[in-house]
Each structure stands twice: as structure tokens, then as C-alpha cells.
N, C-alpha and C positions, 0 to 999 in steps of 0.2 A: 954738690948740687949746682945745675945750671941756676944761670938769671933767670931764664925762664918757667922754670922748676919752681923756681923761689916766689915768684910772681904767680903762679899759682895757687900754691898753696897759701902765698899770702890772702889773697880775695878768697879762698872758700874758707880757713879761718876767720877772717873779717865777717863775710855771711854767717857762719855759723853760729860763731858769737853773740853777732846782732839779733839772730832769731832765738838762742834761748835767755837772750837779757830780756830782751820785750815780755817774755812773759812774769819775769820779776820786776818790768816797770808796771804790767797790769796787773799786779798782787791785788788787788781785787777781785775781779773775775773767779782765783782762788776761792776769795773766800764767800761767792756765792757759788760754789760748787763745780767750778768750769775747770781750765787744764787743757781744754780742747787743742787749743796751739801744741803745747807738747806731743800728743798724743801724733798729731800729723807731724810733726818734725819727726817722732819716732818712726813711721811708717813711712817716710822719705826715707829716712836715712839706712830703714832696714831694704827700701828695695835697692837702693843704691849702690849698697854695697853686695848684696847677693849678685848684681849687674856682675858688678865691678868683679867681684870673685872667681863668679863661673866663666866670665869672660878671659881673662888668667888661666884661671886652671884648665878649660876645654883650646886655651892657644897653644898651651906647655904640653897638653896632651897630644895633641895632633901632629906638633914642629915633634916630637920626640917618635911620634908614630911612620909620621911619614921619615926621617932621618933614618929609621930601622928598617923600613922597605927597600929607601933607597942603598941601604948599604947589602942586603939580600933579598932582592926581588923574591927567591922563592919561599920566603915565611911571608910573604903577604896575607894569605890564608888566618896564618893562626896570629898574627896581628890587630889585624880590621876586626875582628870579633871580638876581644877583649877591649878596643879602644872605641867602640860602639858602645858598648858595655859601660865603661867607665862614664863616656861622657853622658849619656843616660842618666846616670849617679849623681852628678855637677849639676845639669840640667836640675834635679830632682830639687837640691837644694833650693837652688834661684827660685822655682817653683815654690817652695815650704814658705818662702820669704814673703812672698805673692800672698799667700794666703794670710801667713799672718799678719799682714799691712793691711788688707780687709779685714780683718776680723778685728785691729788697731781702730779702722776707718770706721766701724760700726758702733764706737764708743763712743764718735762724737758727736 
């Protein structure tokens, strides 16, 4: 790992931490029925990482799509239509993630 790798992940560790202590410093809140903080840090972190995923897998998909064109122009045809396809699929998730962070958000 770089320094700056390191340095990253140290602050969003740090942040993350911080956010789900706070809600065991207001264990109260708990016990009149709340949680609310969790639930949003849940639906942060679900869209986040949908981000982060689809954004991967539709980079991996397209650097490996277009690598196959350029090495035979003439499959480009039967290429682009599967790799439409797929990233359609990716998309989908991010999407699914979407909704359940509303449906998260609607709890609290």
C-alpha cells in the first residue's frame, strides 16, 4: 500500500468509526425507540458501495470490451451487444441499491 492509500483509508476508518460510536454514546435515543442514525449510515453506505461496484465492474467491462475490438475489429458486432447487455446488469444492481436506501430512508 501507498502512503497515500494508507492516508485514506485511515480517515474513512476514522469517519466510520466515529459514526457508529455516536450512536452507542446516544444509547438512549435506543431506548426510546430511535436508531435512526444507523439506519442512514446504513443507506450511505449501501449506496456507496453499489457506486463503487458498478463503477469497477462496468470500467473492467468496457477496458476488456474495447481490448477485444481492438485486437479484432471485425467481432465488434458480436461484442457491443453482449457488453451493453452486461453493463445493463451492473447498472441494475447500483439501481436495486438505490431503492433500498429509500426504502432504508423511509424508516426513519
Amino acid at each position: 500500500m501507498t502512503k497515500g492509500t494508507k492516508i485514506v483509508w485511515t480517515a474513512f476508518l476514522t469517519l466510520l468509526f466515529a459514526a457508529l460510536g455516536a450512536d452507542v454514546a446516544l444509547a438512549q435515543e435506543h431506548a426510546a425507540g430511535g436508531g435512526s442514525s444507523m439506519i442512514a449510515l446504513a443507506a450511505g453506505i449501501a449506496i456507496a458501495g453499489a457506486a463503487i461496484g458498478a463503477a469497477l465492474g462496468q470500467g473492467r467491462a468496457v477496458a476488456a470490451a474495447m481490448e477485444s475490438i481492438g485486437r479484432n475489429p471485425n467481432a465488434a458486432d458480436r461484442i457491443q451487444t453482449p457488453m451493453i447487455l452486461g453493463l445493463a446488469f451492473i447498472e441494475a444492481l447500483a439501481i436495486y441499491a438505490l431503492v433500498i436506501a429509500f426504502l432504508l430512508q423511509g424508516k426513519i
